[in-house]
C-alpha positions as CSV (number, residue, x, y, z in Angstrom):
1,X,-32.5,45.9,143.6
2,X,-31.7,46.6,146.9
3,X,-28.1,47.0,147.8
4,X,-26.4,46.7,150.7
5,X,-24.0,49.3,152.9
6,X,-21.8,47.1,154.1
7,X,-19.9,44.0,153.3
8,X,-17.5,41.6,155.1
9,X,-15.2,39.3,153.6
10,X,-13.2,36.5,155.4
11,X,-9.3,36.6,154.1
12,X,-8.9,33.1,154.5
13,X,-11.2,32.6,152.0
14,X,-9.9,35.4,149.6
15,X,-6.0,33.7,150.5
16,X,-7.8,30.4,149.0
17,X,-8.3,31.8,145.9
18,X,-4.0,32.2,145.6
19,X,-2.6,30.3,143.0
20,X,0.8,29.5,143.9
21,X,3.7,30.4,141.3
22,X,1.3,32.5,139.7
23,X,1.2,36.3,139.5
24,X,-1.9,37.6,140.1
25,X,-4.0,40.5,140.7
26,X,-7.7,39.9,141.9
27,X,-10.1,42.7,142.5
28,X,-12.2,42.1,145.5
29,X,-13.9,44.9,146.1
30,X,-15.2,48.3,143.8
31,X,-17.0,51.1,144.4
32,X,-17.1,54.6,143.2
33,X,-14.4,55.5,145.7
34,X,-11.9,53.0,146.3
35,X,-11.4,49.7,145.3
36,X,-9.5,47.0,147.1
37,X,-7.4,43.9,145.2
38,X,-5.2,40.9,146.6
39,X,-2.2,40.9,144.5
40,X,0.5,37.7,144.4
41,X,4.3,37.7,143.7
42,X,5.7,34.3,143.6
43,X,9.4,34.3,144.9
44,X,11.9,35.2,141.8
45,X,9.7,37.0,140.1
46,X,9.6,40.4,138.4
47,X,6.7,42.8,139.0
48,X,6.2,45.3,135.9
49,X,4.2,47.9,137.7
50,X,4.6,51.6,136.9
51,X,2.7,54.4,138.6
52,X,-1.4,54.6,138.7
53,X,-3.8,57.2,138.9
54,X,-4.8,56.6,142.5
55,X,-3.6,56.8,145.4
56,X,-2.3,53.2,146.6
57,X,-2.1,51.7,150.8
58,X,-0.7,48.1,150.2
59,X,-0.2,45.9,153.8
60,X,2.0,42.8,153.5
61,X,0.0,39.6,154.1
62,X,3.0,37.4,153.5
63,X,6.4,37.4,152.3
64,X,9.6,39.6,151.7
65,X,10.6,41.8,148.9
66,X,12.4,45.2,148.2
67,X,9.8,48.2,146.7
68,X,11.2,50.9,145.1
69,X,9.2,54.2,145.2
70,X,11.2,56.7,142.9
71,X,14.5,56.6,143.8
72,X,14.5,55.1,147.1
73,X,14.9,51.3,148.0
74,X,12.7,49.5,151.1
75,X,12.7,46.1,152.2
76,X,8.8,44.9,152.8
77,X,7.8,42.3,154.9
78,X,4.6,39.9,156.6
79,X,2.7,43.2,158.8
80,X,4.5,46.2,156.6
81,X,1.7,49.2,155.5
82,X,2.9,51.3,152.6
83,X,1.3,54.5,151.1
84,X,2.0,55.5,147.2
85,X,0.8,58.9,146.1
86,X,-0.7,58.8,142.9
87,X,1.6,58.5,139.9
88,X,4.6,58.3,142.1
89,X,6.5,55.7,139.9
90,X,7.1,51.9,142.4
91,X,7.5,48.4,142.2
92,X,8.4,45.6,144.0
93,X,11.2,43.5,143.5
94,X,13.6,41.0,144.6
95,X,11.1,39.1,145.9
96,X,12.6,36.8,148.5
97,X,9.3,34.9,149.9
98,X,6.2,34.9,148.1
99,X,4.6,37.9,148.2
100,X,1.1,38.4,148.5
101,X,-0.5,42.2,149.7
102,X,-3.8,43.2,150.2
103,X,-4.4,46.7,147.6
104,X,-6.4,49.5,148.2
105,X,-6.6,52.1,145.5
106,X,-8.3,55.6,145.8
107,X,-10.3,57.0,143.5
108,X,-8.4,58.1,140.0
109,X,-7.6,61.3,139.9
110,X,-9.4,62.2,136.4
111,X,-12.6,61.5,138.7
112,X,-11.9,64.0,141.5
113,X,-11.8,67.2,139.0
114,X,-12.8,69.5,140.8
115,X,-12.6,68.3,144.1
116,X,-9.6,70.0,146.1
117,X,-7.0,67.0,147.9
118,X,-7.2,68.3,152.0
């Protein structure tokens, strides 16, 4: 099977796939290095997320929320980028405006053994 280096994907398209009032999380891309999700918060609702094993980039597609990375408090919004270390304990809440971001997750941790963070 021949596979490809490369792949583009069209956000509208991925947006389509947003149910609204749900809360979702929908992989759209894995590979052994990264993997990249579209995740959906519906206004009002309560995200149960706890720290990961990889290191997190979220950018704000729409909405406006509050996330909490340890003990400090930032309001998130439509254009905001935000970098989570691995296991560094966050969630978003009081989420004002539906809130949808686009993921991207490094690789875990228990893979990189022996591999030295630069």
């Amino acid at each position: 099977m021949d596979e490809k280096n490369w792949l583009i994907l069209q956000l509208p398209e991925i947006m389509a796939t947003i149910e609204p009032g749900a809360t979702r999380l929908h992989e759209i891309l894995r590979t052994p290095s990264m993997s990249c999700s579209i995740y959906h918060l519906p206004a009002g609702s309560r995200e149960m997320q706890s720290a990961h094993e990889e290191d997190e980039l979220y950018l704000v597609l729409e909405g406006r929320a509050r996330l909490r990375v340890e003990d400090e408090e930032h309001v998130v919004e439509k254009g905001s980028i935000m970098y989570v270390r691995t296991a560094c304990d966050h969630a978003f809440f009081d989420i004002e405006e539906d809130l949808t971001v686009l993921a991207f997750f490094g690789t875990p941790m228990r893979q990189l053994r022996g591999f030295r963070r630069v």
